[in-house]
Each structure stands twice: as C-alpha cells, then as structure tokens.
VMD Tcl script that draws the C-alpha trace (Angstrom):
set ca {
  {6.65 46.67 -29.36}
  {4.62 45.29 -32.42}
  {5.80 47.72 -35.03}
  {9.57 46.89 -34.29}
  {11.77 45.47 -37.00}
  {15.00 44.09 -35.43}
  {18.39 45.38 -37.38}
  {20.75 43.41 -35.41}
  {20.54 39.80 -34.98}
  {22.31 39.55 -31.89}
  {19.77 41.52 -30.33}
  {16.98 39.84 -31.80}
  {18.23 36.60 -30.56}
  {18.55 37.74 -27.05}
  {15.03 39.20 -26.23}
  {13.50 36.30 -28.34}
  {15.01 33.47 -25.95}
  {13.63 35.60 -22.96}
  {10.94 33.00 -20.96}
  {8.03 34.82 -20.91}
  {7.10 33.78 -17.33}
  {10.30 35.37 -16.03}
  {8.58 38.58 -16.93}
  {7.15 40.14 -13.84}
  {5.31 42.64 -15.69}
  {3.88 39.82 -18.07}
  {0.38 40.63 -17.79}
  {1.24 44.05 -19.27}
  {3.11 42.85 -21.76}
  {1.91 39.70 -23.35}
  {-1.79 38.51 -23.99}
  {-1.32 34.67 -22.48}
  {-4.64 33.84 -23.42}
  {-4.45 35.14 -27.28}
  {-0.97 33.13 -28.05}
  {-2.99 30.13 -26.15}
  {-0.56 29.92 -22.79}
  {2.54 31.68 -21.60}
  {4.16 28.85 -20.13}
  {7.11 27.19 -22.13}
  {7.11 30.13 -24.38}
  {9.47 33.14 -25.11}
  {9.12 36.62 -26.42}
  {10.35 35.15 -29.87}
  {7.23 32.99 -30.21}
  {5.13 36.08 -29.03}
  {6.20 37.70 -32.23}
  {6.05 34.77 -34.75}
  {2.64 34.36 -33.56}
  {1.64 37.83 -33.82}
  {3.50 37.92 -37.32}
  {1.32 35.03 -38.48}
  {-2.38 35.10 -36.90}
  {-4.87 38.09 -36.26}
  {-4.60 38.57 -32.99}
  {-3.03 41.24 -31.08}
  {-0.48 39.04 -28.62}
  {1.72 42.21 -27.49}
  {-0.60 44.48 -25.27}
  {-0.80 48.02 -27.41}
  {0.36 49.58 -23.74}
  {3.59 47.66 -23.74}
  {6.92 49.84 -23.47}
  {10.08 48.90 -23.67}
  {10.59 49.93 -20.12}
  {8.44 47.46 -18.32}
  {10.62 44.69 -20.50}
  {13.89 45.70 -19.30}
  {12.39 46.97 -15.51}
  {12.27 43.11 -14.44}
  {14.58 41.59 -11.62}
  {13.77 38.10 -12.91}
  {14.12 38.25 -16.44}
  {17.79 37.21 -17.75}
  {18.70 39.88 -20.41}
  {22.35 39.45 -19.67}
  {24.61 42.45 -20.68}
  {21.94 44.14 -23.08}
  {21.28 47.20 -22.09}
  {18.90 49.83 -23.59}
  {21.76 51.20 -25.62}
  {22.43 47.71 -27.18}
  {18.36 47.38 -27.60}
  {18.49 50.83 -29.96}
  {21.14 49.50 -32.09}
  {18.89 46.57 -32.41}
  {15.49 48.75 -33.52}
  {17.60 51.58 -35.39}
  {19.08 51.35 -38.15}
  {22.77 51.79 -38.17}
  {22.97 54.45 -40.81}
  {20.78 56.32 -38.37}
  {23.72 56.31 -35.68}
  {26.34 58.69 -37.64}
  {28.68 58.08 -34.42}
  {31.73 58.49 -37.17}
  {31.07 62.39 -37.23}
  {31.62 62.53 -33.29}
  {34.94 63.59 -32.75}
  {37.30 61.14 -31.11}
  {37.73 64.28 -28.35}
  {34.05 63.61 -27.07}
  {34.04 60.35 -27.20}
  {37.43 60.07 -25.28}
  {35.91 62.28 -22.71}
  {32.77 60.49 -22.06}
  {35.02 57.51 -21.27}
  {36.19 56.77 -17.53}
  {40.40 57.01 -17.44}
  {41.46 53.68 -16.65}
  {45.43 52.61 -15.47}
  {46.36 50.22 -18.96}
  {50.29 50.49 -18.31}
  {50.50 53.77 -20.92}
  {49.45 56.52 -18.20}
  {51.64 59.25 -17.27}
  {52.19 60.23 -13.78}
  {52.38 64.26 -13.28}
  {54.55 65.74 -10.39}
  {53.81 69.58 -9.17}
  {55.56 70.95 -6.17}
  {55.62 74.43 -5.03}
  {57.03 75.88 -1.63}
  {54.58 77.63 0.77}
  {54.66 79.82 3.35}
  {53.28 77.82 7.07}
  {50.97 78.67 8.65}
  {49.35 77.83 5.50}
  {46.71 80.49 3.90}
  {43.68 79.05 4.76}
  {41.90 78.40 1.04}
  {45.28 77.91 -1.25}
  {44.52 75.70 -3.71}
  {46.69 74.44 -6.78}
  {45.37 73.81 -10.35}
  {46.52 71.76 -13.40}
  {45.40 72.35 -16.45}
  {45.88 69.06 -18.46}
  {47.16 69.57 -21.89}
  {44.09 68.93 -23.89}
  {40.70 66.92 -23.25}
  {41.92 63.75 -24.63}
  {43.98 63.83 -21.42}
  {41.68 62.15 -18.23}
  {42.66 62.15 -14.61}
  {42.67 58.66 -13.43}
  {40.80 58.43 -10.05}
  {42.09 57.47 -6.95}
  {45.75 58.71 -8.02}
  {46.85 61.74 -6.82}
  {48.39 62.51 -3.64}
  {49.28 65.70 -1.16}
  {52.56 65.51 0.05}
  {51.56 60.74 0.24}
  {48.34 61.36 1.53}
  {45.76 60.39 -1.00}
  {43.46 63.82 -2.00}
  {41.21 63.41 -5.27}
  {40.91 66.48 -7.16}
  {37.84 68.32 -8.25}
  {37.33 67.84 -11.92}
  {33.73 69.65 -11.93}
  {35.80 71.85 -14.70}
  {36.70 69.73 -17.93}
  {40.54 69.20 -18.32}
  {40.87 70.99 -14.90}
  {42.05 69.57 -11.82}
  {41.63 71.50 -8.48}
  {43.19 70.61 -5.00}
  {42.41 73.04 -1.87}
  {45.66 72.74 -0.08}
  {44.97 71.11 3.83}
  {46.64 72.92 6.58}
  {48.28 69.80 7.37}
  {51.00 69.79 5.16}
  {52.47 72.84 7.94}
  {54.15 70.88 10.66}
  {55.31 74.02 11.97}
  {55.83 77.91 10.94}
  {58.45 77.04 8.51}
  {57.95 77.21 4.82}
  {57.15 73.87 3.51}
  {57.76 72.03 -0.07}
  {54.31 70.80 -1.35}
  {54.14 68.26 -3.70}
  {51.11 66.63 -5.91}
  {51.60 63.55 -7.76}
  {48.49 62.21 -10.32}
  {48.21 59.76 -13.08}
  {46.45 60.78 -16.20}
  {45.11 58.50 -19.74}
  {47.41 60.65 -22.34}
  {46.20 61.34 -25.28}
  {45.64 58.66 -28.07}
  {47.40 61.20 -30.67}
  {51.44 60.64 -30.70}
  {52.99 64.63 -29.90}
  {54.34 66.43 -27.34}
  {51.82 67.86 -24.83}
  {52.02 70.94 -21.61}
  {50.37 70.84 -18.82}
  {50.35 74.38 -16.93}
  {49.53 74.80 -13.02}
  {48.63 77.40 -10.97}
  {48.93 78.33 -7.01}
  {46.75 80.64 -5.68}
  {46.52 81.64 -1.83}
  {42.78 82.27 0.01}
  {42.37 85.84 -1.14}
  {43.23 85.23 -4.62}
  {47.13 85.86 -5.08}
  {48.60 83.72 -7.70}
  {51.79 82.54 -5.42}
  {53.25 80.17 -8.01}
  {53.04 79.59 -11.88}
  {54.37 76.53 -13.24}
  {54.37 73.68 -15.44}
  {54.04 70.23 -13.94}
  {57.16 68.00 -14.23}
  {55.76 65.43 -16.93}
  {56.96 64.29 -20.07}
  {54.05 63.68 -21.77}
  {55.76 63.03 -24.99}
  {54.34 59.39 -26.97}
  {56.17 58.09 -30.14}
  {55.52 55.26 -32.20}
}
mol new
graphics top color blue
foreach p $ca { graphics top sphere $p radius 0.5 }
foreach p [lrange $ca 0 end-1] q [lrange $ca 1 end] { graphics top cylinder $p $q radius 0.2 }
display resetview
C-alpha cells in the first residue's frame, strides 16, 4: 500500500477520508505509534506522513484486502473494481477493444420499457411425454432473457440459460388436463439488441426420447428503428 500512486482523484479522496479507527484490522495496517496516534486521523494523513518523514507508517504486510474486509469502515459504493481504476492507469484498461457483444452479455437484462415479449406455442399430444422440453434460440447474444418473465401456459417457469443465447423449458405434465391434445404456450421478455435491424429467433420441441415434434420461430417482432 506504500508504493501506490493514485490515478483517479475520486478514489483518492475516498480512502483518504477513511477514520483510521473504523479499521478493524488497524493494527495490521497502520503503525499508530510511528504517525504518533491513530485517533482523529485518516488513511490520507497516513500517507502524507509517510510521504514526508522516515518512518514506515503503512505495515509492509498490509493488503488491500484487509482494507476493504472491514464491517465498520465506511467506503461507500467503492468497490475493488473502482479501487483498480484508482491504482492503474487508465491507458492500462483498453476496455474500448472489448466488443460491445461481451460487455452486453456480462450485464444482467433489466425491464427499461424497450423489451420485447416473445410468444411460442406448439400443440402436444396428453398424456404429455415425460422429458419434452422447448428451446429458443434468441437471435444473437446482444439479446438477454429478462428473469422472472416467462410463463407455461400463466404459470411462471424460468428457463435454463446455462447455454448462452439459449433458453430451455422442460415441459410439466401439468399443462395435460386430460388425454386430449393440448395448445402450449411460452411467453418471455428479452433486452433486444442495442443495434437497430431486424432479428429471428428459432425454437425447437423435442419429446423425452429425442424426437424433434415441432420447429418454429417464436411470434416476435423484434424489429427496432430509429
């Protein structure tokens, strides 16, 4: 902690108003009696001390872990990402040569008023083949499943989405009242795309031993214009 330079003022300013006595790891962190007391003090006076005397006020064991592991300390919303934008110079974050694809993924689909709601219904034999399961393939991987959306036949049934721009529902043998073939129907929201175009989603219905039953495309238009 005594070799960093601080890029980003923000972050500077943040850890250097931190009390050091709300540290509960303090002992491993700062030497009290080289900076003459702990009390009244923050972790910006650790370091202009430091910076100006010959002692050693930072312990050489201190981590960056046992500063951010405290319960008491008040670091607000800075995380450990914010801290490395902080210690690391932004030319040594090329995040502009990440493609907007990955980024888009990493990100959790949230309802903003611009999703799309898909619609897939098939017709199915009852009693239903136990292990039939439907699958949407979204149109790309800028597209995200919102979560908590989708529905079987009203009844709310998240998808898996263990496979990327996949969704996967394993039909339940509920939605056979009787021995009469039944109309199944799936309903989702998905985050389009950022990039204005026309899009196709394509679905699949496969029965327990592996039959595709039904190929289709989901009823969404998925079309954005400026």
């Amino acid at each position: 902690m005594t070799k960093v330079t601080w890029k980003d003022g923000n972050v500077a300013r943040s850890l250097a108003d931190i009390q050091l006595t709300d540290l509960a790891s303090l002992p491993n962190i700062v030497d009290c009696a080289a900076l003459g007391g702990c009390a009244g003090k923050t972790l910006g006076d650790a370091q202009v001390a430091e910076a100006g005397g010959t002692a050693a006020i930072f312990k050489p064991t201190a981590t960056f872990g046992q500063l951010f592991d405290q319960d008491s300390a008040d670091l607000g919303d800075l995380g450990l990402g914010g801290l490395l934008f902080g210690v690391i110079p932004a030319d040594g974050f090329p995040y502009e040569n990440v493609p907007l694809g990955r980024i888009i993924q990493a990100a959790t689909p949230v309802a903003d008023g611009n999703e799309i709601t898909y619609t897939l219904t098939f017709n199915t034999v009852c009693p239903l083949v136990t292990g039939t399961t439907a699958t949407v393939d979204l149109p790309d991987r800028t597209f995200g499943y919102i979560d908590g959306t989708a529905e079987i036949n009203g009844a709310s049934a998240d998808p898996d989405t263990s496979q990327v721009g996949s969704l996967s529902w394993t039909i339940p043998g509920t939605v056979c009242p009787g021995t009469s073939p039944v109309d199944v129907t799936i309903t989702f929201d998905v985050q389009p795309s950022p990039t204005a175009g026309s899009y196709v989603a394509h679905a699949r219905v496969e029965t327990g031993d592996g039959d595709v039953a039904n190929r289709r495309r989901p009823d969404a238009h998925a079309e954005r214009g400026h």
